[in-house]
C-alpha positions as CSV (number, residue, x, y, z in Angstrom):
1,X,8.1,20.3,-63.3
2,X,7.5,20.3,-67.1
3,X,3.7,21.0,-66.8
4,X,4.5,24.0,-64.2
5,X,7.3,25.4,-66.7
6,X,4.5,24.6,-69.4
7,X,2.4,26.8,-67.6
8,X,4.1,28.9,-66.4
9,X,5.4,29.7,-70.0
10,X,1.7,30.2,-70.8
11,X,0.9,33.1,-68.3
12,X,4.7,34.6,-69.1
13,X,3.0,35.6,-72.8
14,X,0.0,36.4,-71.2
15,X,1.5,39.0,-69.0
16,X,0.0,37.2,-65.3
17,X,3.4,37.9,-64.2
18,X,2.5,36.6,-60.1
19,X,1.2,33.5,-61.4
20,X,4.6,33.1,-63.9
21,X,7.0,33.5,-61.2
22,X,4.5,31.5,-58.7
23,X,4.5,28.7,-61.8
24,X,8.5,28.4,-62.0
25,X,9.3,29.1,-58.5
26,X,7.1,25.5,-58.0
27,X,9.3,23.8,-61.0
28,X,12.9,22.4,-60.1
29,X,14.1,22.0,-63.8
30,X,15.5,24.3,-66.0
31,X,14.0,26.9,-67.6
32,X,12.6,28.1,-64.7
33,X,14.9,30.1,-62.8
34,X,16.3,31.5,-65.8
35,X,12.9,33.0,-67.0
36,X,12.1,33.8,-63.2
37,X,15.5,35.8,-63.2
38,X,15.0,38.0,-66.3
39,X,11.2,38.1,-65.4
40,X,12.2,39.9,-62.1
41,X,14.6,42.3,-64.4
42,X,11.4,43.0,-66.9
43,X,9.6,44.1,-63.5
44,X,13.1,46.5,-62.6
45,X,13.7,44.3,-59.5
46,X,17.8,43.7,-60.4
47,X,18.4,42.9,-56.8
48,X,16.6,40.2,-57.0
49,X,17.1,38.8,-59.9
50,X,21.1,39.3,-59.6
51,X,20.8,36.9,-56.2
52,X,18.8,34.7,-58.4
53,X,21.5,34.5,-61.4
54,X,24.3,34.3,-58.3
55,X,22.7,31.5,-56.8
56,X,22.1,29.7,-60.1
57,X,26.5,30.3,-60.6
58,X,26.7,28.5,-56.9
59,X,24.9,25.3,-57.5
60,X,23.7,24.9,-61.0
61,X,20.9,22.8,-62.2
62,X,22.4,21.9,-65.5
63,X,24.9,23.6,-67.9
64,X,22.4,26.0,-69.4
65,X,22.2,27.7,-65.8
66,X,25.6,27.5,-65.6
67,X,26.1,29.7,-68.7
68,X,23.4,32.1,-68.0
69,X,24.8,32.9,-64.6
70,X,27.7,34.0,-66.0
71,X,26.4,35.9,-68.9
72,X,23.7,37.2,-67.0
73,X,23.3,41.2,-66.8
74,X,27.1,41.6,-68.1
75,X,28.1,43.7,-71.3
76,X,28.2,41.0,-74.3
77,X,31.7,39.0,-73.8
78,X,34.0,39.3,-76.5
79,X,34.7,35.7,-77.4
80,X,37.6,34.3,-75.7
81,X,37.7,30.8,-77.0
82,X,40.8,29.9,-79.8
83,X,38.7,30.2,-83.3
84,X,40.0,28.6,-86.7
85,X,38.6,30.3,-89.6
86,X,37.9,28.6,-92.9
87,X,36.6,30.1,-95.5
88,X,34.6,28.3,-98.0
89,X,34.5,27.7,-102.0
90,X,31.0,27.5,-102.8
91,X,27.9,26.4,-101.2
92,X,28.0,25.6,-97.1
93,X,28.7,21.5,-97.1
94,X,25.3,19.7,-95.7
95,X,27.4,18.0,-93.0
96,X,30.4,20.8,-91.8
97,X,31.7,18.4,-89.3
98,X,32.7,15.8,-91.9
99,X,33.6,18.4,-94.2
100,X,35.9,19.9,-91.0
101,X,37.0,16.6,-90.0
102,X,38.3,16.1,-94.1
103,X,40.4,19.4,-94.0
104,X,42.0,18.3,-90.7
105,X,43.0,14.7,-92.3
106,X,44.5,16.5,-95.0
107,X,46.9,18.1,-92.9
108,X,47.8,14.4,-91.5
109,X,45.9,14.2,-88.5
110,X,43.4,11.7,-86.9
111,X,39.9,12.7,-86.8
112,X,37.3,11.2,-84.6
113,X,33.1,12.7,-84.6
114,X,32.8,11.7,-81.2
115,X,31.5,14.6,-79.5
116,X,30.1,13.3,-76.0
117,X,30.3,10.3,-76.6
118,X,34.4,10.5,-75.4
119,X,34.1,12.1,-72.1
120,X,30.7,10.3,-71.2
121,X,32.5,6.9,-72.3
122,X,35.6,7.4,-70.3
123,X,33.8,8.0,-67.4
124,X,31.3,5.3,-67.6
125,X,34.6,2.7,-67.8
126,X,36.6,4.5,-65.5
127,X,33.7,4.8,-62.8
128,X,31.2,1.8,-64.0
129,X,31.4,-0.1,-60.2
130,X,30.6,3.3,-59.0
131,X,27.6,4.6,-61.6
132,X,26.4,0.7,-60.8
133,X,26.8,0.7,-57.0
134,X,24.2,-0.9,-55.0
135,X,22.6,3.4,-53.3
136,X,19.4,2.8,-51.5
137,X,16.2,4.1,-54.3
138,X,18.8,4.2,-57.1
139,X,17.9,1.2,-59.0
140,X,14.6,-0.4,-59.2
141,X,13.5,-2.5,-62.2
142,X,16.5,-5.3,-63.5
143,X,16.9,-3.7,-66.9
144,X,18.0,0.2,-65.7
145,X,21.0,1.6,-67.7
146,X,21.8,3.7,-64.9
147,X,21.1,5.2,-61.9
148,X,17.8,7.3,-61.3
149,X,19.6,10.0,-59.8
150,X,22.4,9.9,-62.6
151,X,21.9,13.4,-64.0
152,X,20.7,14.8,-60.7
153,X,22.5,17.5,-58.8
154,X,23.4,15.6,-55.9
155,X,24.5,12.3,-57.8
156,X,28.4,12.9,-57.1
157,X,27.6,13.7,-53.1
158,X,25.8,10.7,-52.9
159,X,28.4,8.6,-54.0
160,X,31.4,11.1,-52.7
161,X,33.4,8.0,-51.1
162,X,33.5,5.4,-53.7
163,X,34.2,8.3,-56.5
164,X,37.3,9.7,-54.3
165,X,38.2,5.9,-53.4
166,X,38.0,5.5,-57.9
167,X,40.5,8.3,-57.9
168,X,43.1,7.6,-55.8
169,X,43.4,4.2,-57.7
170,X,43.0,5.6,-60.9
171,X,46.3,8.1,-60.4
172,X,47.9,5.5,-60.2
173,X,50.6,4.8,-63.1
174,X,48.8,2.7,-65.8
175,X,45.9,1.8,-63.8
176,X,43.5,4.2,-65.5
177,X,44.7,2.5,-68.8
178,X,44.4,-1.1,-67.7
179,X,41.6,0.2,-66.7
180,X,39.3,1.3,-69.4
181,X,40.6,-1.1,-71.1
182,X,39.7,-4.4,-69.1
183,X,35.7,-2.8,-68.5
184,X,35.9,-2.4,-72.3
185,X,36.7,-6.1,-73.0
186,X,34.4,-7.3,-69.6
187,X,31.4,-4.9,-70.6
188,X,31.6,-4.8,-74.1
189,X,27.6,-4.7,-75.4
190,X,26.5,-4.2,-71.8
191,X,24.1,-0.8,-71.6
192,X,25.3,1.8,-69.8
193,X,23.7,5.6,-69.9
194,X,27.1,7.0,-70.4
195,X,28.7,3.9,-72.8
196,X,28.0,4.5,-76.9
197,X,29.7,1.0,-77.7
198,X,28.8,2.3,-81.1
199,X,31.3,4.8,-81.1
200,X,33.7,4.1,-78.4
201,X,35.0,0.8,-80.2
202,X,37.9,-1.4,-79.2
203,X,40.1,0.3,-82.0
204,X,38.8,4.0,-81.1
205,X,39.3,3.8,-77.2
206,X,43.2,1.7,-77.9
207,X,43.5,4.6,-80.5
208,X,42.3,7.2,-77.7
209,X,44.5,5.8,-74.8
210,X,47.7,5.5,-76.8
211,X,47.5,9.0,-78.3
212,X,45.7,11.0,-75.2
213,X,47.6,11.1,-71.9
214,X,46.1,9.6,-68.7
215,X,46.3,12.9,-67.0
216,X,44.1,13.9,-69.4
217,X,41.8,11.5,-69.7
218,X,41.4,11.4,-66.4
219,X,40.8,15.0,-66.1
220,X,37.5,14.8,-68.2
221,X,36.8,11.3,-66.4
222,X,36.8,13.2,-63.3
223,X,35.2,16.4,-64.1
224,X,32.0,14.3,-65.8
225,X,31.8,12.1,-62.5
226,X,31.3,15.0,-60.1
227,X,28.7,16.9,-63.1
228,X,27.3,14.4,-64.7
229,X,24.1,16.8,-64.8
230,X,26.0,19.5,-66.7
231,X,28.4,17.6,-68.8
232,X,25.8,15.2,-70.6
233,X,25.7,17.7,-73.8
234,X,28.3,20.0,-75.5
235,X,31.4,18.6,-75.4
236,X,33.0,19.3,-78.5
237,X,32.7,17.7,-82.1
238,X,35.7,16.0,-83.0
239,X,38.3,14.6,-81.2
240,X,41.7,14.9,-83.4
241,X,45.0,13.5,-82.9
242,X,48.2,15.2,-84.7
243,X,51.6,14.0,-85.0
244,X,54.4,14.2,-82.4
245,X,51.7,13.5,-79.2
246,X,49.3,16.5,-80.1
247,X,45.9,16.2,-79.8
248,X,43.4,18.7,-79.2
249,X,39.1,18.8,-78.8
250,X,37.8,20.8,-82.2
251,X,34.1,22.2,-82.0
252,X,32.7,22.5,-85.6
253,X,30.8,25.9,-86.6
254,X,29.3,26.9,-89.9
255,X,28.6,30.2,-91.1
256,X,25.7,30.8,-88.9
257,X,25.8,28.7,-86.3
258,X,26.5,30.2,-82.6
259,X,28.2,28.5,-80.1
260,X,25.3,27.0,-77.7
261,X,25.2,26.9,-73.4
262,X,26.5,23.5,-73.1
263,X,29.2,23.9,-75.6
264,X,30.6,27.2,-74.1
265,X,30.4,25.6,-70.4
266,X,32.3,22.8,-72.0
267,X,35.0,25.0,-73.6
268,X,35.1,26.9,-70.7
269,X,35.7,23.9,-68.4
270,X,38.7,22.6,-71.1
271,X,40.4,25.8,-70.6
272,X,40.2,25.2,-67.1
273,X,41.3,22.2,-67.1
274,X,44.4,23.2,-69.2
275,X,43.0,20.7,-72.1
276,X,43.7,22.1,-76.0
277,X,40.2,23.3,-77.7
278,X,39.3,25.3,-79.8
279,X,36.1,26.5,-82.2
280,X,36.6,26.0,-86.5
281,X,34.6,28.0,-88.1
282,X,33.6,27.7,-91.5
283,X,32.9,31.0,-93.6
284,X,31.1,31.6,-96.8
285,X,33.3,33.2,-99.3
């Protein structure tokens, strides 16, 4: 799939457009329904390129695809996400998420650069029997962190009992916090694809479940599970809990950064899942 997107990239700038769109309608990884689609709107075929975009919204290959589909064709979006606005004194700091995560302290509040690692984490404790079960092709050396089919499509479907089966348990009153925090003590050092020990210490994760509501927690356990594909990248930068039980997911922006596909997917899917988030930007004076 890479060599066909490769090459298929390669007659795109050459202008062979049948052999491009032959070249990425071979290929089953992204970019290549995304160039095919605005390929087939360079060559004024909108039809098909529309039903292209609308099937990439119906069963999307990854976040990026996600995002295009639903920017695709449309007027420029006026941004909808909540936006902070900082405006700097001086030069842009070299690392504007610790810089971010320093302002936010000031104010009293608990700052944690965790980005993916939170969401990826709670799911791989919540779900670890699950992400480990014993599917037919999905393991096949001893020293696999994961599945094959982890960040496939149809990982989820595969495993659509034993992740409903996880749920029901898990809404359970103080199971999801007994939880994740048995697997952590149990698993502690043991690698997992979606596990950063690293970040997700004991003292982090007792920090995270004391501070963070279950309902919540296992709202982004739940939503990774069933996308893993899509929700590997994006999620925002720092994790920050307030006084009086707020807490809130804060993605970090400097003056010329733009928001990328798998962070707007993942804002997107916050608001949806009625989770506080928002984007601080950082201005030059």
């Amino acid at each position: 799939d890479r060599i066909l997107n490769a090459v298929g990239r390669y007659f795109e700038r050459s202008g062979a457009f049948d052999a491009t769109l032959d070249c990425y309608g071979r290929s089953r990884t992204h970019p290549s329904r995304e160039r095919r689609a605005r390929i087939l709107k360079r060559l004024e075929d909108p039809c098909g390129a529309r039903q292209l975009a609308a099937k990439m919204g119906r069963s999307p290959r990854c976040a990026e695809e996600l995002d295009f589909a639903g920017r695709f064709d449309r007027p420029r979006p006026v941004a909808s996400h909540d936006t902070t606005e900082i405006t700097l004194q001086g030069r842009t700091p070299p690392h504007i998420e610790a810089y971010a995560a320093a302002c936010l302290a000031e104010q009293g509040a608990q700052v944690f650069h965790l980005e993916n690692a939170l969401p990826l984490g709670i799911t791989g404790l919540a779900f670890w029997d699950v992400i480990f079960a014993d599917v037919p092709g999905a393991f096949t050396n001893p020293f696999q962190t994961g599945p094959l089919d982890l960040f496939w499509p149809d990982f989820a479907s595969t495993r659509a009992d034993r992740i409903d089966a996880r749920i029901a348990e898990l809404e359970k009153p103080g199971v999801l916090e007994r939880t994740l925090a048995r697997t952590h003590r149990e698993k502690l050092g043991v690698a997992n694809r979606l596990v950063s020990w690293r970040h997700l210490d004991e003292a982090v994760l007792g920090t995270v479940i004391e501070n963070i509501p279950s309902h919540a927690l296992l709202a982004l356990a739940c939503h990774v599970i069933r996308w893993p594909y899509r929700t590997r990248t994006g999620f925002p930068d720092l994790t920050v809990i307030h006084d009086e039980g707020r807490y809130e997911f804060v993605e970090v922006k400097g003056p010329t950064d733009q928001l990328q596909p798998g962070q707007r997917v993942w804002l997107n899917s916050l608001a949806a899942l009625g989770l506080p988030a928002r984007v601080l930007r950082l201005k030059a004076c």
